[in-house]
N, C-alpha and C positions, 0 to 999 in steps of 0.2 A: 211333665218335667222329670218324674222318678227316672221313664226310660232314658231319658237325655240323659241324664244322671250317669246311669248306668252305666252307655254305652263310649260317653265322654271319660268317663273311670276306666274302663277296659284301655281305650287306646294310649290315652296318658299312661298307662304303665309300660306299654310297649314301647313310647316314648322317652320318659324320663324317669322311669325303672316304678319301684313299689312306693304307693305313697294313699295321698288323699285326697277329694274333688270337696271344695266346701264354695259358698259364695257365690251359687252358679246364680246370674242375672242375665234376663234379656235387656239388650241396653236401647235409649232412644231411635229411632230412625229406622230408617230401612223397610219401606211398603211389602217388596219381594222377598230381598234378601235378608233372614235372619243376622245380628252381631247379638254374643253371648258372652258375657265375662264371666273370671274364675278363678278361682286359687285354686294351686295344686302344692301339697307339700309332703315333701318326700324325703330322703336323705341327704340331698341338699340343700334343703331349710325350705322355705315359701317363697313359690311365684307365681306373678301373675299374667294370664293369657284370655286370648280373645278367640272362641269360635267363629266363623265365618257360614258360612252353609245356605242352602237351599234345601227345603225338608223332602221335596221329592221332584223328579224329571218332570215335572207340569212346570215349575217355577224357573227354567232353565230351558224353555223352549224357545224358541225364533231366536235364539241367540248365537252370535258366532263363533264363541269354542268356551269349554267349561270350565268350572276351577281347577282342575288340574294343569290345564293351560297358565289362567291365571295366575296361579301359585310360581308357577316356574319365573313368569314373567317376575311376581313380585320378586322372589327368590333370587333373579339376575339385576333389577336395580338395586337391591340392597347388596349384591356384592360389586355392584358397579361403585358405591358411594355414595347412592340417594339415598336419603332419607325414611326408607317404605320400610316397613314394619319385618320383622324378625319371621321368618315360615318355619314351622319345627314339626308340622307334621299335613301330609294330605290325606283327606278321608276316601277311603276303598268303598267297593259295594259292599262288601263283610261285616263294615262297620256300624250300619244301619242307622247311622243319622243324614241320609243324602248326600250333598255332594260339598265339597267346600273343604277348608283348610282351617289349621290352628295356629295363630303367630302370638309371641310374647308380650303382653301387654305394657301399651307405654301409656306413660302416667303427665298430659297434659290437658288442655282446652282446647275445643273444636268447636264450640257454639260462638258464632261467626259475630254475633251481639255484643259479646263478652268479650271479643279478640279485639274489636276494631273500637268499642268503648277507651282499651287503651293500650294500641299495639306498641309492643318491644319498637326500640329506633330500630332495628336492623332489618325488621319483618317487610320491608318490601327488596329489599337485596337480597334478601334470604329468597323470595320466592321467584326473583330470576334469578337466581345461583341454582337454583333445584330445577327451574323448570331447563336448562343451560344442560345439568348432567346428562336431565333423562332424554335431552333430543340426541344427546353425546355419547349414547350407550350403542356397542357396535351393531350392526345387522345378525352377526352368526351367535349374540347372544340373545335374540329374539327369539321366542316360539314360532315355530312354520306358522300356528297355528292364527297366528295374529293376523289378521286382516288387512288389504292395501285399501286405501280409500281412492276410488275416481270420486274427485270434487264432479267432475260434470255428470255421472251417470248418480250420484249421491243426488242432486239439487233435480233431477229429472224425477228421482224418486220422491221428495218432497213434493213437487208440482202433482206427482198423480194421486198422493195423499190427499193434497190439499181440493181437488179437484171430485175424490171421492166422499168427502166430507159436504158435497155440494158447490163447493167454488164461489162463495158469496160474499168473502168479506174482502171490499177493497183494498185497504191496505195489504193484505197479505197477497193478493195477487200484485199490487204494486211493488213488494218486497222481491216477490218470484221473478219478475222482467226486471229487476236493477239486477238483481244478481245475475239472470240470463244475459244481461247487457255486458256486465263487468265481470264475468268468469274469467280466474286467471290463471296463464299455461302451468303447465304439470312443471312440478321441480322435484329434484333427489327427494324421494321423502325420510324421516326421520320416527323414531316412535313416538310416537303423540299420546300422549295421559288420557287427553279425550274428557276429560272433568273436573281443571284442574282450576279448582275455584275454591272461597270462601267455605266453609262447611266441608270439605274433603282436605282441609290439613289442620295438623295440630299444633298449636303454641303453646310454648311455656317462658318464660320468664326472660331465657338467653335467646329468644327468636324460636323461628319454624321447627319445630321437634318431628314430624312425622307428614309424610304425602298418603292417603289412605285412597281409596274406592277406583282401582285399577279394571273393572270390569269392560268400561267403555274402550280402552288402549285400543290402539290399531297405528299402521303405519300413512301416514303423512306429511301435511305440510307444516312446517312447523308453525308457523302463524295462528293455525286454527288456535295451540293451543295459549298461546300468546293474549287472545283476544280474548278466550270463553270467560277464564275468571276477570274480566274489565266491562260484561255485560251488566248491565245498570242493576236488573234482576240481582245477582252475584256480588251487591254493592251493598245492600242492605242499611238502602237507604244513607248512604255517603257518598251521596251526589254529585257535591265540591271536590273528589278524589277518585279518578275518574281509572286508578289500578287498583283495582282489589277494596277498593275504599279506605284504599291506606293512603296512596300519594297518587303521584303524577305519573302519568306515562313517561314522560323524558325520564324522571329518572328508574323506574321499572328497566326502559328499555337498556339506559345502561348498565344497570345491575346485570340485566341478561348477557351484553354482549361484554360484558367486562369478563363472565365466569365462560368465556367460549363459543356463547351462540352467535350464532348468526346474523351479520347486520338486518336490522328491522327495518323492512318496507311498508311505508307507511300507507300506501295503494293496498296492498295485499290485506294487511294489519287491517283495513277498513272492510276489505270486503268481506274478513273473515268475523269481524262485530255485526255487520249485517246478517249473513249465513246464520250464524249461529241464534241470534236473536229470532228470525223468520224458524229456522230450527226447532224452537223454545217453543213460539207462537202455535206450532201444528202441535208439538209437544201436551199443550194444556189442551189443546180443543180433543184431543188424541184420548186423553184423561177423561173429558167429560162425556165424549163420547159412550166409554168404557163404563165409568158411573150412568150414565143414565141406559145403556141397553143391562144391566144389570151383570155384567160381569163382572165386577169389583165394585163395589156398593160401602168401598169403605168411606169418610170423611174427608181424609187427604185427597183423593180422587175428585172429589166434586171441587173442594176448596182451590186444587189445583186449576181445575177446570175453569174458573171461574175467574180465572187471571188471565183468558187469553187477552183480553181488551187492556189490560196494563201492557202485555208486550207492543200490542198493536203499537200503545201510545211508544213506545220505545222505538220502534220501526220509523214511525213517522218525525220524530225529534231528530234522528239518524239521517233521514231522505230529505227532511225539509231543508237542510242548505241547499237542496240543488232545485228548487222547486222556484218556477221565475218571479221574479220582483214583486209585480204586480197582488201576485196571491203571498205572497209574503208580508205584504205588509197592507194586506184586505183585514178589516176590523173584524177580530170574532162577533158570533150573534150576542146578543144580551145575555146572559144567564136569568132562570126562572126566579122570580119572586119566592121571598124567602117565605117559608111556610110555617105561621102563627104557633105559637106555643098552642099543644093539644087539651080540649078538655072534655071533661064527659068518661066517656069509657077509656080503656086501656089501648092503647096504638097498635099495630105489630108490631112497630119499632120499641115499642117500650113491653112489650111480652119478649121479643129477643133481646133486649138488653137483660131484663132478668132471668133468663135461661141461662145466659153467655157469665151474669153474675154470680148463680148458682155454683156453674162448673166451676167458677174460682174461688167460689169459698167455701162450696161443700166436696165436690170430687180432688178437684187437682191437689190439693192439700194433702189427700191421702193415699194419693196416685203414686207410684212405684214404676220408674224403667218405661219400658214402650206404650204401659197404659199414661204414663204422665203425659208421655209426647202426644198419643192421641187427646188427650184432655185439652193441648194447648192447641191443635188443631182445630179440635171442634170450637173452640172460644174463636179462634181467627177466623172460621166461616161464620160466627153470629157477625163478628166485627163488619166482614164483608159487608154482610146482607145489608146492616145499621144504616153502615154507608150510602147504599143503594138507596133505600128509602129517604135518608134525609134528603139524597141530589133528585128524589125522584123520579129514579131509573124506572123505564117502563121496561115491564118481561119481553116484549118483540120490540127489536129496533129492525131497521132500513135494511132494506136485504137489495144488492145489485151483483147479479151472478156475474163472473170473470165471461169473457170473451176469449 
């Protein structure tokens, strides 16, 4: 951290003249991409700012164009009148902390728990008035550098994912042929946020304060972005509220189309909860993959991983209206007999419950910034596992390769 230190002090002056770096913290989240808080205070008194960054070009590989792209982009909807964060400096190679950007820190809630526990009245108009700007911001204020998406050559690429990870789970090749069935024509595209959900905006008290994690942007349809934050995943668990887990789609939709967007197809709007959900599902298997060939052996990896079978369920809740009569209202199997309180030795499930107890009352306590988040992570893969065991999850389930 000294070097950070350092080298985040050198640029801040060349920034906002002679001063001083205190309070530097790495903050929650972010598997790849470093967020770094800070005070700088100079002769214009104290403020506060957020590093952004990748520590070095390994972290920024397969990716379609770098922060300095990104910065521009954020750069151009905050003078367009979105709500994205303030950019006050991009980092050079000279500067030696990687690549990324420095914005002015805003001071609200982003933990998606804590929002939806008890959101502002305004915070579902707020997030179609915002997402309304950003499809509204012109074409010549884009970076070249911004990506057009073919939805059909996009879903082609999924299918040979999904096919390279062995092609085995039903639902998700049943996901792939509704979507190959109901792909829909190209239209003008628009800048698309590409992640514009729960967790990547910030509330405070007057509504939506801030749109954050621009990396995914590209240009398309607007719908995709419409749908991402209403995927059930992105709902956290406010089921009943089927935008944002704040309200309704009727009125999301008019919030959107009231601040400018574009009348809402409810065809499109479907296909693009499905897409995205099927998207998600390769997403996690994608993860575990990665966790278990040992190339990222972090916690969240696995935990991630380990939620492809929730999407699945989400896929299938999605498809089952269309699924005919008859199997619609086939009796599920019985569920297994409930299994006897334990005695004797110690269970696995009750060695993982005391491990997952431990991290709560001996580590997380004393957890600081990005080790905190990992601490809650690690408790959320014992929670998984608990799970598993009580319903009796067996480690191989039914395997029927795609055709």
């Amino acid at each position: 951290m000294t070097d950070l230190s350092q080298a985040l002090s050198l640029l801040m002056e060349r920034v906002a003249g002679a001063g001083a770096l205190s309070k530097l913290a790495r903050l929650t989240g972010g598997a790849n991409m470093e967020s770094w808080a800070f005070d700088w205070t100079g002769s214009d008194g104290c403020g506060g700012y957020v590093l952004r960054r990748a520590p070095s070009a390994d972290f920024m590989a397969g990716r379609p164009y770098g922060h300095a792209d990104e910065a521009t982009l954020v750069m151009a909807a905050h003078a367009g009148g979105v709500k994205a964060p303030e950019v006050v400096a991009v980092l050079a190679d000279g500067d030696g902390m990687g690549t990324g950007y420095v914005m002015r820190r805003i001071v609200a809630e982003v933990n998606p728990a804590k929002i939806l526990a008890d959101p502002p009245p305004s915070l579902l108009a707020d997030l179609g008035r915002e997402l309304a700007r950003i499809h509204a911001l012109p074409g010549q204020a884009i970076p070249a550098a911004i990506p057009l998406m073919d939805t059909a050559a996009a879903l082609m690429e999924l299918k040979a994912r999904f096919l390279s990870y062995g092609g085995d789970r039903p639902v998700i090749a049943l996901a792939i042929r509704w979507c190959e069935d109901h792909l829909p024509d190209p239209v003008d595209p628009v800048l698309v946020h590409g992640d514009y959900r729960m967790g990547n905006v910030m509330v405070d008290a007057d509504g939506l304060a801030a749109v954050l994690d621009w990396e995914l942007a590209h240009r398309g349809d607007a719908h995709e972005d419409l749908a991402f934050g209403c995927m059930t995943v992105w709902r956290f668990g406010r089921l009943d509220k089927p935008a944002f887990g704040v309200g309704s789609l009727a009125d999301y939709f008019a919030a959107y189309e009231a601040a400018g967007g574009q009348p809402v197809d409810p065809a499109r709007f479907r296909f693009w909860l499905v897409y995205r959900t099927l998207w998600w599902a390769l997403g996690c298997l994608q993860m575990g993959q990665a966790w278990r060939s040992g190339a990222d052996t972090t916690v969240e990896r696995v935990v991630i991983g380990k939620r492809t079978a929730e999407q699945e369920l989400d896929l299938v809740l999605l498809l089952g209206d269309e699924a005919p009569d008859a199997e619609r209202r086939r009796a599920l199997p019985p569920s297994p007999a409930a299994v006897p309180d334990a005695v004797g030795e110690p269970t696995n499930r009750e060695m993982v419950q005391a491990v997952r107890d431990w991290i709560e009352t001996a580590i997380k306590p004393g957890a600081e910034g990005h080790a905190k988040f990992e601490a809650v992570v690690a408790m959320n893969a014992l929670a998984i596992v608990m799970r598993d065991l009580d319903a009796g999850a067996r480690a191989e389930t039914s395997r029927c390769p795609m055709r």
